[in-house]
Structure formats: structure tokens, C-alpha cells
N, C-alpha and C positions, 0 to 999 in steps of 0.2 A: 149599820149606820155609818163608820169609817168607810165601808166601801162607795156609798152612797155620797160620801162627800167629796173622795178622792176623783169618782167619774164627774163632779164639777170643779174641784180644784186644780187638777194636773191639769186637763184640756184649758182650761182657764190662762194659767201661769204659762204656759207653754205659747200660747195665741199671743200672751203678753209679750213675753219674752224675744219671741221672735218679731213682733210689730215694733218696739222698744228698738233693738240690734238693726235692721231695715235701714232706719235711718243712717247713720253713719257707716254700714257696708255700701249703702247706693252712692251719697254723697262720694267716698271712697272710690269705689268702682266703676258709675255710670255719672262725672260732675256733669257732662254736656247734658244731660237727660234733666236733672233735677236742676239745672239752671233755666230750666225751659219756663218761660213767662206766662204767668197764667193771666194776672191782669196788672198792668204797671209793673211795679218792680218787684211784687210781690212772687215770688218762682214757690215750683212743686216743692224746693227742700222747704222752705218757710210753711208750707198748707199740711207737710208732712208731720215736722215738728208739732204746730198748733194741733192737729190733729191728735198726735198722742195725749195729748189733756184731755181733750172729748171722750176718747178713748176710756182711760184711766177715772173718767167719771161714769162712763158706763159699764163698764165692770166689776166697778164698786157700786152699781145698784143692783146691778145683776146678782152678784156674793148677799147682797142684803135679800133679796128677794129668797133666795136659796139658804142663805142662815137663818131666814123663818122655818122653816119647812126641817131643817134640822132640828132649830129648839122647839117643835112640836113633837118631833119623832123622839126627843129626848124626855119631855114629861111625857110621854105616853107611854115610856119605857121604868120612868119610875116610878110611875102611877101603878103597872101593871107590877112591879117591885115591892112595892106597900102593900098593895092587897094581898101579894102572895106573904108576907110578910106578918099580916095579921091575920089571916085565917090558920 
């Protein structure tokens, strides 16, 4: 079950982590790039930014979806716990 959660939480944190850090390496690195105008005044560093909210609400659904599937694998484990337990 830790393994099971770890092959979704490390790949997770790590995709975060580095989407998260992106932003101010690029700004940093490439200004002329992320000054580039998407529509009006609104530029890539701004869509980048807004983005990581999107982001960070889909990851938190994803973690939900996948902390279901955990807390089943954990009453199925103590279910199989009891019974051994009472026989």
C-alpha cells in the first residue's frame, strides 16, 4: 500500500515542483520569451502564473481521486485483519 502510494505521490510532487520553480527560472532566464503578448497586456509570464492555480486544483483532485482507492485498500486490509483476528 506505501508503495502504491509513493508511485502517485513522488511523480505528483516532483511534476509540481518543478511546474511551480518554471516560472521564476523562465522569467529569470528567458524575460523576452515570457514578455511575449498573448492578447493585450496580458503576456505568457501572467497565463503561466494563473495557470499554476489550475494546476494545483487539478492535482488536488487527482490526490482525491487516488486517496479513495487508498482508503479502500486500507479497510480491505483491516477487514482481512479482524477476520483473521476472530477465527
Amino acid at each position: 500500500m506505501i508503495a502504491e502510494k509513493a508511485r502517485f505521490i513522488v511523480p505528483a510532487t516532483l511534476f509540481f515542483v518543478v511546474y511551480y520553480f518554471a516560472l521564476p527560472v523562465l522569467v529569470g532566464y528567458a524575460p523576452a520569451f515570457m514578455k511575449t503578448e498573448v492578447f493585450g497586456v496580458v503576456n505568457l509570464a501572467y497565463l503561466f502564473a494563473l495557470s499554476q492555480f489550475f494546476m494545483a486544483w487539478v492535482l488536488a483532485g487527482l490526490y482525491l481521486r487516488a486517496a479513495s482507492r487508498f482508503d479502500e485498500q486500507g479497510r480491505r486490509i483491516l477487514e482481512a485483519l479482524r477476520r483473521r483476528r476472530a477465527a
